[in-house]
C-alpha positions as CSV (number, residue, x, y, z in Angstrom):
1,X,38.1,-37.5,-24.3
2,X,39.6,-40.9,-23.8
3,X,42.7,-41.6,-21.8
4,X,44.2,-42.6,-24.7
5,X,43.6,-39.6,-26.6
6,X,44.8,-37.7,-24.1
7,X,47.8,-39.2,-23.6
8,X,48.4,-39.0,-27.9
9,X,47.8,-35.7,-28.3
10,X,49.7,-34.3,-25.1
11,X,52.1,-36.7,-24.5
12,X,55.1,-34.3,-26.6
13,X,54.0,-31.1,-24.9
14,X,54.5,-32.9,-21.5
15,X,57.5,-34.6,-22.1
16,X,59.1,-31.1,-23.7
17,X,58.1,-29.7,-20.3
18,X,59.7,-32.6,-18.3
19,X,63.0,-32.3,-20.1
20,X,63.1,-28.4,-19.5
21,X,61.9,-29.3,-15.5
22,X,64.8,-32.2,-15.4
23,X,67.6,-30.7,-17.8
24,X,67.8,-34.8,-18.4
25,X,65.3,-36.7,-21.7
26,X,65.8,-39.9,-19.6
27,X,64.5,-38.9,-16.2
28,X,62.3,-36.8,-18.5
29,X,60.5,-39.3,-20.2
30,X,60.9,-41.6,-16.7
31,X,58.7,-38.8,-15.2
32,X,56.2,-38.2,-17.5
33,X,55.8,-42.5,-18.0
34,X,55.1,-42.9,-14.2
35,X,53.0,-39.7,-14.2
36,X,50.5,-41.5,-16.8
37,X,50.6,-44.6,-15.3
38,X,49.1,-42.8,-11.9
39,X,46.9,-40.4,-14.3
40,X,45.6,-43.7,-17.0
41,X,44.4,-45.1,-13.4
42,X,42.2,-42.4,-12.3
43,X,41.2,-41.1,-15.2
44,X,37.9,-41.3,-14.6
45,X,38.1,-38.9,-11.9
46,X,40.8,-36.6,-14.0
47,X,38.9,-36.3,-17.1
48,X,36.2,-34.8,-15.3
49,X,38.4,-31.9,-14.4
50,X,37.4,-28.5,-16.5
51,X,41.2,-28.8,-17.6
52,X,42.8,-32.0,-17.4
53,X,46.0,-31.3,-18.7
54,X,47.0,-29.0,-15.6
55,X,46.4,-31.0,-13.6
56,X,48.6,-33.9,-15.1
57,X,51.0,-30.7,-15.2
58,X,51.2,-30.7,-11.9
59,X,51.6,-34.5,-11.6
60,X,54.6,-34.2,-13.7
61,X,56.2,-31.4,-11.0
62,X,55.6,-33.3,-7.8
63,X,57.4,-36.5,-9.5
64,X,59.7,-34.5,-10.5
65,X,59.9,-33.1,-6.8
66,X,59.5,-36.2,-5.1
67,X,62.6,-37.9,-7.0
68,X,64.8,-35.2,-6.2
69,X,64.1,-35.9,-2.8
70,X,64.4,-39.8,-3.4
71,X,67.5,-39.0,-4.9
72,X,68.6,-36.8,-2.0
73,X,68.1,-39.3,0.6
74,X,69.9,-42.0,-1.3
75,X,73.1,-39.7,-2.5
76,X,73.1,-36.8,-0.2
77,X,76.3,-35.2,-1.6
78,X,75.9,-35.6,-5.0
79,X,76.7,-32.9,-7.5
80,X,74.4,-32.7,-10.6
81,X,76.2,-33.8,-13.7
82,X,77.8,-31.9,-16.0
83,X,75.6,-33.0,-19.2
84,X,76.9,-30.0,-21.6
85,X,75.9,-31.2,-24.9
86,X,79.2,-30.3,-27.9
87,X,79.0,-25.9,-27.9
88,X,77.1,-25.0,-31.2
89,X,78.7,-22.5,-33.1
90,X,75.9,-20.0,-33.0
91,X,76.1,-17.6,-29.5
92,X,72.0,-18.2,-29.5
93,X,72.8,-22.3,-28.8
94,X,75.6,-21.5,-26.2
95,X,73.8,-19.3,-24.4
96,X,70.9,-21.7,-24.0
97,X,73.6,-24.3,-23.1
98,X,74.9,-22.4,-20.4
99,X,71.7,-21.7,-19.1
100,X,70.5,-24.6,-19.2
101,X,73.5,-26.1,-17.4
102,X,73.1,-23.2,-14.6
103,X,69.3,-24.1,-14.0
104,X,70.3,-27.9,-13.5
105,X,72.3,-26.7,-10.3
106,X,68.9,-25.0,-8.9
107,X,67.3,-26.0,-6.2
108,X,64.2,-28.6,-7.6
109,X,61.4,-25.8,-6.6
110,X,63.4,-22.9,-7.4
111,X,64.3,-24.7,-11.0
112,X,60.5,-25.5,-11.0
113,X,59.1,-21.9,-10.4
114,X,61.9,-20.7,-13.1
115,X,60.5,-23.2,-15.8
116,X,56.6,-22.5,-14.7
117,X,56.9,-19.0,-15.4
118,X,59.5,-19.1,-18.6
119,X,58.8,-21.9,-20.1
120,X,54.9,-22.3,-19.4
121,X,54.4,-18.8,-19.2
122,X,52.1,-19.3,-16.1
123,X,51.7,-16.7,-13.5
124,X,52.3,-16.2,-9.8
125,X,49.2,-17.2,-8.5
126,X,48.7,-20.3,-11.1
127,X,52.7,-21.3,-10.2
128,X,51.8,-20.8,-6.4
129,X,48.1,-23.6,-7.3
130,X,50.8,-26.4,-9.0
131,X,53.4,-26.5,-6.3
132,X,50.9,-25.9,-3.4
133,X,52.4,-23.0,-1.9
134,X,51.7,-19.3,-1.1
135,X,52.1,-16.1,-4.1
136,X,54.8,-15.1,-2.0
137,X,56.9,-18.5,-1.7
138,X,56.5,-18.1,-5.5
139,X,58.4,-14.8,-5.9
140,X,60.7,-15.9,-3.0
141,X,61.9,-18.9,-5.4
142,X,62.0,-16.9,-8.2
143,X,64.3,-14.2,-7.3
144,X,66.9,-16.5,-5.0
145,X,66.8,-18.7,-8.7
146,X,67.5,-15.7,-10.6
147,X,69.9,-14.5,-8.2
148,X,71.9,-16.9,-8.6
149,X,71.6,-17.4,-12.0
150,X,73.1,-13.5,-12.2
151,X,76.1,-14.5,-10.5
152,X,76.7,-17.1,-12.8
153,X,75.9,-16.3,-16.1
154,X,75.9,-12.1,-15.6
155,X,73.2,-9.9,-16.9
156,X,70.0,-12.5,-17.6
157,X,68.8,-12.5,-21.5
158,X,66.1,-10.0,-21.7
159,X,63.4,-12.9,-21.8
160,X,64.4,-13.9,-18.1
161,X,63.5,-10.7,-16.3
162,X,62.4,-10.6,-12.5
163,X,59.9,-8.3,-13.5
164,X,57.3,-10.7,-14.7
């Protein structure tokens, strides 16, 4: 497979993980841009992977990761933006909204480990290969993330469960 094939066929499944990851299209699709750029230059050596698109994965996370750190060192005390989009009349789309807007005030790895495991449906161990860290940094993440999201928004929907 070509770069550029690879890049057609996977660029909306990355960039629909980016915006989940960043709660924000723009840094989104800022992400996933300089996360090809890296990946269209060694793609020699990434195409030769058993699964490529992991891999890029896990580009997109330690971009993600590394601006937030950028970002911290430049703004230290900034608050993350309130970017609630106009409340949908359904309780399905305010829901979403308010957890969405919850997960935006996470911690980058603790927002990362919640979006691996809900959104990606990967497990402990494969979260734990992405962000280079131990099965037990993993769950650490994951329940101070969901704790917090309890206090917040109450009793989790049922999909959001720390039994996973």
């Amino acid at each position: 497979m070509t770069f550029e094939e690879f890049a057609a066929s996977r660029l909306p499944a990355l960039l629909r993980f980016a915006v989940v990851l960043t709660g924000d299209r723009a840094l989104a699709e800022d992400v996933v841009q300089e996360v090809l750029i890296r990946t269209h230059a060694k793609w020699r050596r990434i195409s030769g992977l058993e699964a490529p698109e992991p891999y890029v994965r896990r580009m997109v996370v330690n971009e993600y990761l590394s601006w937030r750190r950028r970002w911290a060192r430049q703004v230290p005390q900034a608050e993350p933006a309130d970017t609630r989009s106009v409340a949908d009349h359904a309780a399905q789309h305010a829901e979403r909204d308010a957890l969405l807007t919850e997960l935006r005030k996470l911690p980058a790895r603790q927002r990362a480990v919640l979006v691996l495991r809900y959104y990606e449906g990967l497990s402990d161990v494969e979260i734990a290969a992405v962000l280079g860290c131990s099965n037990g940094t993993v769950r650490g993440y994951a329940s101070r993330a969901l704790a917090a999201l309890r206090i917040e928004l109450g009793p989790l929907p049922a999909f959001v469960r720390e039994d996973h």
